[in-house]
N, C-alpha and C positions, 0 to 999 in steps of 0.2 A: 446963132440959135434964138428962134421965138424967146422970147422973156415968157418964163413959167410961176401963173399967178394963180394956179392950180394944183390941184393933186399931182404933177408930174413935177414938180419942184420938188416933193417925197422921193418918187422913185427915181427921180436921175442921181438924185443925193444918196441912195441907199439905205432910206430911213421906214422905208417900209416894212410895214409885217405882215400885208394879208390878208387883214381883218377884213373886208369888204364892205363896211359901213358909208366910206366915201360911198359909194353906188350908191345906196342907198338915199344918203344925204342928199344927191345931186336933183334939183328942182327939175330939171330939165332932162333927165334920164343921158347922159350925154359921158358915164363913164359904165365903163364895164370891165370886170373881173374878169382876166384871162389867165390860165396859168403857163409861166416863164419857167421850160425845163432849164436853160442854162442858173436861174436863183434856184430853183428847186419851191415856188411859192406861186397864188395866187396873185398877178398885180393888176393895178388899174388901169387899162387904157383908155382917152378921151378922145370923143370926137370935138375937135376942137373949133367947126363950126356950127357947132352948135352951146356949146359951153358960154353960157353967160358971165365968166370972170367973176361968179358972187361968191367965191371963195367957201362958202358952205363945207365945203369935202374938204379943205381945213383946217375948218372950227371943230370936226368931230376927228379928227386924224393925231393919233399919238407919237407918226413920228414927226409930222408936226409939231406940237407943245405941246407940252402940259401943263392950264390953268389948275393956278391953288385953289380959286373959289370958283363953285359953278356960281349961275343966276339965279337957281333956288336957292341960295344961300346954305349949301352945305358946304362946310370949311373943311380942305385935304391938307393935314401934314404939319399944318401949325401948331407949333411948340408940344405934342402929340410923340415924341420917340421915336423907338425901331418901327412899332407895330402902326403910327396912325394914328389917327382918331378911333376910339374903339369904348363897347360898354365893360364888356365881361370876356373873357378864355375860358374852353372847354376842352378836354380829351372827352369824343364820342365815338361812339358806332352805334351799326343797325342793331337793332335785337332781330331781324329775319337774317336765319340760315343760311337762306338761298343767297341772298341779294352780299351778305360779305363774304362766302365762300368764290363767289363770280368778282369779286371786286378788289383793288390793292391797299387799302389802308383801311376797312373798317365800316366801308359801304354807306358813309352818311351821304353824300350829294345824294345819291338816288334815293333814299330814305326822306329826306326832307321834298325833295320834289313833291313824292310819292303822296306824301301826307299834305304837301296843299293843294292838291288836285281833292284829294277824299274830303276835307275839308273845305271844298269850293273856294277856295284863296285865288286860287285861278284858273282857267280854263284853259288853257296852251301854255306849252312851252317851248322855249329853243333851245332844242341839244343839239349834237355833234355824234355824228357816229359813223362808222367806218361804209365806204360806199362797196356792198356786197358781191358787186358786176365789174368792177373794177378797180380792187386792190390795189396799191395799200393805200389808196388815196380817201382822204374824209370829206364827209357835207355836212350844214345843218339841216336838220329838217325842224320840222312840226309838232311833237307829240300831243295830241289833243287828249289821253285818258293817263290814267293812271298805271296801266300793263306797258304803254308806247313808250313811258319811259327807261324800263329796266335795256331798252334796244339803245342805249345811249354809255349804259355801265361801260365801266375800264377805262383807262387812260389812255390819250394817243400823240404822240410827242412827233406828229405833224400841225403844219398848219392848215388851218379850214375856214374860208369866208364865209361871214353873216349873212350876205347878202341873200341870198335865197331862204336861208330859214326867216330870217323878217321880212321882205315881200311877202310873204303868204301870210304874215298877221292883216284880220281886216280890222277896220275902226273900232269895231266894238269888243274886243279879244283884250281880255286880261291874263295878262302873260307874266311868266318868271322866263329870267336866263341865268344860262353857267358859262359864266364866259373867263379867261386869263384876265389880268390886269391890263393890259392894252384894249382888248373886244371891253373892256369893262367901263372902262375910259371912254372908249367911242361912243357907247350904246347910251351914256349917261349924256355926252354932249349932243349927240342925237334929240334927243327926248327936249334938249332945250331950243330946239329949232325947227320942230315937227309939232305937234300938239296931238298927233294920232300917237304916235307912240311916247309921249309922256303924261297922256292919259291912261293908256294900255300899261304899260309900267308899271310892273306889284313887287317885283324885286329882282337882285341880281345873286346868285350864289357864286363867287367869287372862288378860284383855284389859287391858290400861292403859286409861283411859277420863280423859275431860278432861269429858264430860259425856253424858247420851244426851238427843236430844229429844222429846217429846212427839210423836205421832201429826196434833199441829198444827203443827206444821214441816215434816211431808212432804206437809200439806195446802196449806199456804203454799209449798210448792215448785212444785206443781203448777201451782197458782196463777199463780204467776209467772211459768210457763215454757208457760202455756195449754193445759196437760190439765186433766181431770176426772176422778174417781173410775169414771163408768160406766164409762166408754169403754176404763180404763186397760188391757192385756195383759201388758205387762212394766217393770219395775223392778229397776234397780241401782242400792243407794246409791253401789257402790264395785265395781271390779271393773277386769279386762284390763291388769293389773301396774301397776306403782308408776307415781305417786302413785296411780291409779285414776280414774277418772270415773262421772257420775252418767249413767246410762242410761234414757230415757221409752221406749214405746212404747204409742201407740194404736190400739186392733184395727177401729174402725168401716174396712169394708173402701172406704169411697166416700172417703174423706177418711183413709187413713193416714197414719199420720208415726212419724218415728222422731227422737228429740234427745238429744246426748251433751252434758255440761260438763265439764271438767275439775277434780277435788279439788285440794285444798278450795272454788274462785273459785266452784264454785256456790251457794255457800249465800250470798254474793255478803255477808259477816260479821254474819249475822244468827240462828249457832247458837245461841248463849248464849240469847238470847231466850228460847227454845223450850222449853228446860231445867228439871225442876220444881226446887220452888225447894230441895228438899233434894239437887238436883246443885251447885246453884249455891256449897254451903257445906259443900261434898265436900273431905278434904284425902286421901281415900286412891286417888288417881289410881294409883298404882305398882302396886296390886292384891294389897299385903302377904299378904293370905289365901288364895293360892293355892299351890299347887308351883310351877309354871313361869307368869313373868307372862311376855306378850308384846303386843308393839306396833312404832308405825314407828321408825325413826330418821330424823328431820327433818336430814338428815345432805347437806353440798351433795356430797360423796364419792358419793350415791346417783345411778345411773344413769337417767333414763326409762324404765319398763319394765322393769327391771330391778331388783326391790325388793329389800330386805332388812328382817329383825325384829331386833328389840332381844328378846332370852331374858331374865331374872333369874331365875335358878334359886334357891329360896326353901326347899328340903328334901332329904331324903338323896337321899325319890324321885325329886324331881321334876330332879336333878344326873344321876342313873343314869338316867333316862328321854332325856334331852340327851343323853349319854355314847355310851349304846347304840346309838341311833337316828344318831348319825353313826357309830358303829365299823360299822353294818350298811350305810353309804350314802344314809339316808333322809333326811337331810340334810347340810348344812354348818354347819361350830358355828367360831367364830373370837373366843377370851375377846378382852375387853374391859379396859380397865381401867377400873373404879368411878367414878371421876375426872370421866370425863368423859361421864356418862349424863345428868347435868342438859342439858348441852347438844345431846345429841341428842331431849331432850322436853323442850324450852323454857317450853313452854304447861303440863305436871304441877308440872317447877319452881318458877314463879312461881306457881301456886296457892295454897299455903300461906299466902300473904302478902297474897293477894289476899282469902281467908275473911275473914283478920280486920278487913278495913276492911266486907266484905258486913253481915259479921253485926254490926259497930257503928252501922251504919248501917237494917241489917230491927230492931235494937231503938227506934227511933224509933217503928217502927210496931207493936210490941208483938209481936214472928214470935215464935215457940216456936221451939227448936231442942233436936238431939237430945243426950242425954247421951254426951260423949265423954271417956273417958279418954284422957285426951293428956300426956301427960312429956314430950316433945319439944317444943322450944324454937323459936318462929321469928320472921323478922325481921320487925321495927313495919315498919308499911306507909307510905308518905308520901305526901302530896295526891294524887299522880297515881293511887295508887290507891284512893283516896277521889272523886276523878273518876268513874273505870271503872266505880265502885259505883255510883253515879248511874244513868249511862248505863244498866248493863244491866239496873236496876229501872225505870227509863225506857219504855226496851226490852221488855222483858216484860210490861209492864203493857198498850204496842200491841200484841202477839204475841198476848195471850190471847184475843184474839175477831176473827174473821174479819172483820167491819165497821169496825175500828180497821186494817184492815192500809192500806190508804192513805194513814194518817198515817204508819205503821212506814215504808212507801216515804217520805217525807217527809221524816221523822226518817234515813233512812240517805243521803239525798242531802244533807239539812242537813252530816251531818257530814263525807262524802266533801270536800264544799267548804271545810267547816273544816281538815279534813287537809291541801289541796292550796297553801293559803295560807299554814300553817305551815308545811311544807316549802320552799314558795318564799320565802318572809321568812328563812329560815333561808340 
């Protein structure tokens, strides 16, 4: 085999996630994002005569490594906790109606957008939003006003390359992004090897992320729930306030249907599965490399319908950007104390703990995994979750092909029954 001194050392490794910033990165235009139905993702492919070996694609590539310190000297993760390096914690939401009734936790991403567009903080930005011609798959695009981005609302728990919403930034575009912690990672090591986009660079709103799944987890949705890809018209992973619900609709007009389930009970605990395997051995759920992370609070205080976001505000700006946007009314911001954010993201907190039983366990089978500077200390994991680790390589290994999903049904009623026995014996 060629020796791989490029972005195909990621994806022969499995380290990929899709972001499509390599493309981006590459001097010589010489990779390009295709999407791979058998991963169910976006991947990179190179023309490899033309590829210069300058390894660029990755320096910005997360399953690559992840650097502690960028070259602008912002320090990730040293001696900093669960959450990072970080100023202040908020529970917010929008004060507009519209914008958290359409939205699953409280409607601040688009709210803050929203308000540095009105404020000229920036003139573009790059969202993600579901491609309307060809379901259920997403793109980014552009938003250049402040209306282009409410077309970005709701969560989508596929994956979607960069690539095309940052091409279309030109030299002079002062732009924000909403990117996971991976895209978040990239776009930041980007910026230190471009000079067009980290001068364009005004900020990142950062999602807390527990994992994204593959484009075979909303296939396995459908699946389950008796759509099909032809037929599909509409889709929401998430949406109509807190918790949110998943939303099908089918446009054959002789046989319409419309099917709601409530988040999370539909993915009925079969996320993780879905997840590649470089989510699976993710410890930066908190989204350290943003201005402002946001996500839900698993919080029983939280009303039906009525959501609220967990803020960390992580920079001078992205505290002034929080600040502003509630002195103007565009939202609600109520600090937090620090204390106790582990427990309103139960599932990012335990994470830490959980890699390290994963990845003692993918070394049996010989996994590669990326280069992580980590100085932070976390606590030895114990049988149960060396269990867990099982299971969800278990798990995955049904997940990965549509002809195995009847065992995956199998395996998740196995364990339903196992749970119901130890509770009762208990």
């Amino acid at each position: 085999m060629v020796e791989m001194r490029n972005i195909e050392y990621v994806v022969y490794h499995n380290l990929c996630m899709g972001c499509g910033v390599c493309e981006v990165a590459c001097p010589n235009h010489s990779i390009r994002m295709t999407y791979n139905s058998a991963k169910g993702l976006p991947i990179p492919s190179v023309d490899r005569d033309s590829c210069l070996l300058c390894q660029k694609c990755l320096q910005v590539c997360f399953g690559y490594g992840v650097a502690q310190q960028e070259s602008s000297g912002r320090l990730v993760s040293e001696n900093a906790g669960l959450l990072g390096n970080h100023i202040n914690a908020y529970s917010g939401s929008t004060t507009n109606k519209s914008i958290a009734n359409s939205s699953s936790s409280g409607g601040i991403v688009t709210a803050l957008v929203q308000f540095a567009f009105e404020k000229g903080i920036i003139d573009s930005a790059v969202l993600t939003r579901l491609e309307v011609d060809r379901l259920p798959y997403a793109r980014t695009f552009l938003a250049r006003t402040s209306k282009e981005v409410s077309l970005a609302a709701g969560s989508k728990y596929c994956p979607v390359s960069f690539a095309e919403g940052l091409k279309r930034l030109g030299p002079n575009n002062r732009f924000g992004v909403v990117a996971l912690p991976c895209q978040a990672y990239a776009i930041r090591r980007l910026t230190e090897i471009n000079p067009v986009y980290k001068k364009g660079l005004v900020f990142i709103i950062g999602l807390l992320c527990g994992g994204a799944p593959t484009y075979l987890g909303t296939r396995y949705l459908l699946h389950l729930y008796g759509f099909d890809l032809e037929s599909l018209s509409r889709i929401e992973y998430r949406g109509g306030g807190w918790p949110g619900r998943l939303l099908l609709e089918r446009r054959n007009q002789e046989n319409r249907r419309r099917m709601t389930r409530s988040y999370p009970q539909y993915w009925q605990g079969v996320t993780e599965y879905f997840f590649p395997f470089r989510c699976t051995i993710c410890t930066q759920g908190f989204n350290e490399f943003s201005d402002v992370s946001c996500g839900d609070m698993w919080s029983s205080q939280q009303l039906v319908g009525m959501g609220n976001s967990l803020m960390i505000t992580r920079t001078a700006l992205g505290e002034s950007l929080v600040r502003d946007a509630k002195r103007a009314y565009r939202i609600h911001a109520t600090p937090l104390a620090k204390d106790i954010i582990g427990s309103l993201q139960p599932g990012l907190a335990k994470k830490p703990e959980k890699v390290i039983s994963r990845k003692r366990i993918s070394r049996i089978f010989q996994k590669k995994f990326p280069i992580v500077e980590q100085k932070q200390a976390f606590p030895l994991p114990g049988i149960e979750s060396y269990l867990l680790a099982i299971d969800l390589y278990v798990g995955r290994a049904l997940a990965s092909r549509g002809a195995l999903w009847i065992f995956l049904k199998m395996f998740l009623v196995s364990k339903r029954i196992i749970s119901f026995f130890r509770r009762f014996l208990k």
